[in-house]
Residue frames relative to the residue before (quaternion, step in Angstrom):
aa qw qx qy qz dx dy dz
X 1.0000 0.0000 0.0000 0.0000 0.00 0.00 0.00
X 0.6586 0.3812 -0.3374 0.5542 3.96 0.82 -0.62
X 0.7062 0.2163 -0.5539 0.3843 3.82 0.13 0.28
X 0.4248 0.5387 -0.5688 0.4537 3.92 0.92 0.58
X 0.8703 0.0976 0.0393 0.4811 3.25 -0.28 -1.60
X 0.0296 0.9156 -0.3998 -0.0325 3.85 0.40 0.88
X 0.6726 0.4416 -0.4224 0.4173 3.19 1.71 -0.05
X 0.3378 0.7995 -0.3191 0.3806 3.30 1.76 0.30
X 0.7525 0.3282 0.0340 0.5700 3.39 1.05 -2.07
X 0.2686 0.7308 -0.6117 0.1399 3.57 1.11 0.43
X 0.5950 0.6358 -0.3576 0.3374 3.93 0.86 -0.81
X 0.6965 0.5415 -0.2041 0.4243 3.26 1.27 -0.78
X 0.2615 -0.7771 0.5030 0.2734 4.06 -0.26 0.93
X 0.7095 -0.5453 0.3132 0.3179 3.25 -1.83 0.49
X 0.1846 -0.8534 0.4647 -0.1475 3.02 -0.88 1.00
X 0.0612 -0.6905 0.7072 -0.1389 3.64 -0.64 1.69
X 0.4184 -0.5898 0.6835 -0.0993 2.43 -2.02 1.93
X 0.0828 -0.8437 0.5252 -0.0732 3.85 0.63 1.26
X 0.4961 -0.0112 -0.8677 0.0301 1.74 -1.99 1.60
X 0.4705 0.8093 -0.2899 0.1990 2.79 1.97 -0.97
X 0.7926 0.2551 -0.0385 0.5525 3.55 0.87 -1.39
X 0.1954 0.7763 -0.5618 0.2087 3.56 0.81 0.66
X 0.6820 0.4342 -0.3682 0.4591 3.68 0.64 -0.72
X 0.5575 0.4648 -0.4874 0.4854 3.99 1.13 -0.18
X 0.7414 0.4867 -0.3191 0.3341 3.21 0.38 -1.36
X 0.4327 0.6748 -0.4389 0.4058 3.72 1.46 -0.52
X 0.6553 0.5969 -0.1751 0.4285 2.93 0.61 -2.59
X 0.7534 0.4820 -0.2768 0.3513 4.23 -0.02 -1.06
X 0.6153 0.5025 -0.3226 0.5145 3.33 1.49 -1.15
X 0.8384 0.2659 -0.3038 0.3662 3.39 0.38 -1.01
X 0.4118 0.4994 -0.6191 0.4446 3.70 0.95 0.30
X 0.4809 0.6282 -0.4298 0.4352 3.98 0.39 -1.08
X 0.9192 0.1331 -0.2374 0.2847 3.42 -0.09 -0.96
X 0.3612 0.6710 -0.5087 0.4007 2.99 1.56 -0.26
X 0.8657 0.2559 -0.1702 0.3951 3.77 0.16 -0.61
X 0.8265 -0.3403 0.2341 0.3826 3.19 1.12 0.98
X 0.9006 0.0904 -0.1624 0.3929 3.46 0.49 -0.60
X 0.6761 -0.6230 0.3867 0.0719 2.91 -1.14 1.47
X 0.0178 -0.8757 0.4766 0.0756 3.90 0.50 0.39
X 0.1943 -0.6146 0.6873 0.3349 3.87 -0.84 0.18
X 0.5084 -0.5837 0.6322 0.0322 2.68 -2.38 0.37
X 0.1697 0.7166 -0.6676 -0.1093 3.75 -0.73 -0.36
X 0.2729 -0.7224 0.6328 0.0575 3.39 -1.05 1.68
X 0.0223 -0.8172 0.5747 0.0368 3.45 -0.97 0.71
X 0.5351 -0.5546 0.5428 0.3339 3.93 -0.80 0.73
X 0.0991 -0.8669 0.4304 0.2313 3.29 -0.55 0.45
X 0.5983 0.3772 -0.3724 0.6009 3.36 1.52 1.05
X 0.4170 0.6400 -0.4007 0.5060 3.66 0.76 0.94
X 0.2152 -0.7927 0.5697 -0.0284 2.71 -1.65 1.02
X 0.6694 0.3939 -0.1757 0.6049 4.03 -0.89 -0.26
X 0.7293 -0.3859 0.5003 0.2626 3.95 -0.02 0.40
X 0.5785 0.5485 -0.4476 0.4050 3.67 1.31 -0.79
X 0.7229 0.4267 -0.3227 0.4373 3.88 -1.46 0.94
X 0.5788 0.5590 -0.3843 0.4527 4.20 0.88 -1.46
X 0.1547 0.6336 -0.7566 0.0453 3.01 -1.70 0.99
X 0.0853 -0.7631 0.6062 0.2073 3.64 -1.27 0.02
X 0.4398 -0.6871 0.5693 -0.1017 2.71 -1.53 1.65
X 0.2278 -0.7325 0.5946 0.2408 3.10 -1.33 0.43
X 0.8504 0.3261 -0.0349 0.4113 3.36 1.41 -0.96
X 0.3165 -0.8254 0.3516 0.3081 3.45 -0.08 0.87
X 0.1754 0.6458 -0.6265 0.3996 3.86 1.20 0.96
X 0.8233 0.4678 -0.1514 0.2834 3.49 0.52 -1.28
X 0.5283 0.7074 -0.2821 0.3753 3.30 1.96 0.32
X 0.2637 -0.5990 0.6189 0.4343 3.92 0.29 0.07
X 0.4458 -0.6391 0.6051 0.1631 3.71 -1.27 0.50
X 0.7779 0.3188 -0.1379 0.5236 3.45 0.50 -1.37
X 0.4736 0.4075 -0.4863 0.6108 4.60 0.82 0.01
X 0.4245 -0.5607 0.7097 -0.0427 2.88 -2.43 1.47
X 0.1047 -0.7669 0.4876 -0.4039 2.36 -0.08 2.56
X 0.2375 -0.6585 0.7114 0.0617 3.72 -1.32 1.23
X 0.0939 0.7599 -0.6430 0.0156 3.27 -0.88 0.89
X 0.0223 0.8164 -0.5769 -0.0105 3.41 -0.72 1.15
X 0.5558 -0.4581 0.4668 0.5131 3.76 -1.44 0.72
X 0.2962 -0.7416 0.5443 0.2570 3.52 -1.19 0.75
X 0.6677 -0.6032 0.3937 0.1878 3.75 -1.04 1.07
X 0.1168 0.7980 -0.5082 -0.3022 3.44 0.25 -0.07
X 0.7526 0.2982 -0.1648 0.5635 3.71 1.42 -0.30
X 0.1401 -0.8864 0.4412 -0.0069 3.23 0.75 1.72
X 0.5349 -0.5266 0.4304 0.5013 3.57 -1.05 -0.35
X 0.0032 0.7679 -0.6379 -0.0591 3.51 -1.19 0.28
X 0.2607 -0.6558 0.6733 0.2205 3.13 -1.61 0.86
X 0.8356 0.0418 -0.0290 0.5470 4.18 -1.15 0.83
X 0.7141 -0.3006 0.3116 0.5501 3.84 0.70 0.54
X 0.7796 0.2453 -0.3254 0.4756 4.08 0.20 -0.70
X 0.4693 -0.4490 0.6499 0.3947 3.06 -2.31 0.21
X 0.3397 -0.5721 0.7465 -0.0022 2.47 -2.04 0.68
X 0.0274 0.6071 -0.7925 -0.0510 3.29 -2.32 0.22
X 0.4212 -0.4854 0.7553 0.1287 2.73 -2.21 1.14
X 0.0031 -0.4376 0.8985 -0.0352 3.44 -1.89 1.12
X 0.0264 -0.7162 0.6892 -0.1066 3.39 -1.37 1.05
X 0.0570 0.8561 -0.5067 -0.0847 3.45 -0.51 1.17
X 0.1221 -0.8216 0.5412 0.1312 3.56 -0.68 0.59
X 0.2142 -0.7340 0.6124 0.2007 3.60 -1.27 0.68
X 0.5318 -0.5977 0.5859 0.1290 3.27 -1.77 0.94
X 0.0672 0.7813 -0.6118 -0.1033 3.67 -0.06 0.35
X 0.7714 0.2275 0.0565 0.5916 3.52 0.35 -0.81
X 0.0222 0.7599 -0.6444 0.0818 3.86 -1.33 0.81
């Protein structure tokens, strides 16, 4: 949805869908440092639940290549609702097509 409507999903950080987009996510790190800044990472399982699997990275040495993997710029001043983070799960049903 953010490479359709990007001024829409600005709230939302970048985000690779791995193995698939490893060669962007290569390409971003090493522009990043080319100019100095260092970026975290937050690796997610992409069939997991409860937090179980998340790490942040700085380097993508530290990525398995071939595991299905969400990797988003990490946030360092995320949204919050009352002080905590938060997530949306949103389910929708198809009745009719």
């Amino acid at each position: 949805m953010k490479r359709q409507f990007p001024r829409d999903y600005k709230f939302f950080p970048k985000t690779w869908l791995l193995p698939y987009e490893m060669n962007e996510l290569k390409n971003y790190i090493n522009n990043s440092n080319k100019k100095g800044s260092k970026v975290n990472f937050i690796v997610k399982p992409e069939c997991m639940s409860q937090g179980k699997g998340i790490f942040i990275t700085k380097s993508v040495e530290s990525i398995d290549p071939n595991e299905h993997l969400v990797v988003q710029k990490y946030l360092r001043t995320p949204f919050l609702i009352d002080n905590y983070k938060f997530d949306l799960r949103i389910y929708v049903l198809v009745t009719n097509v």
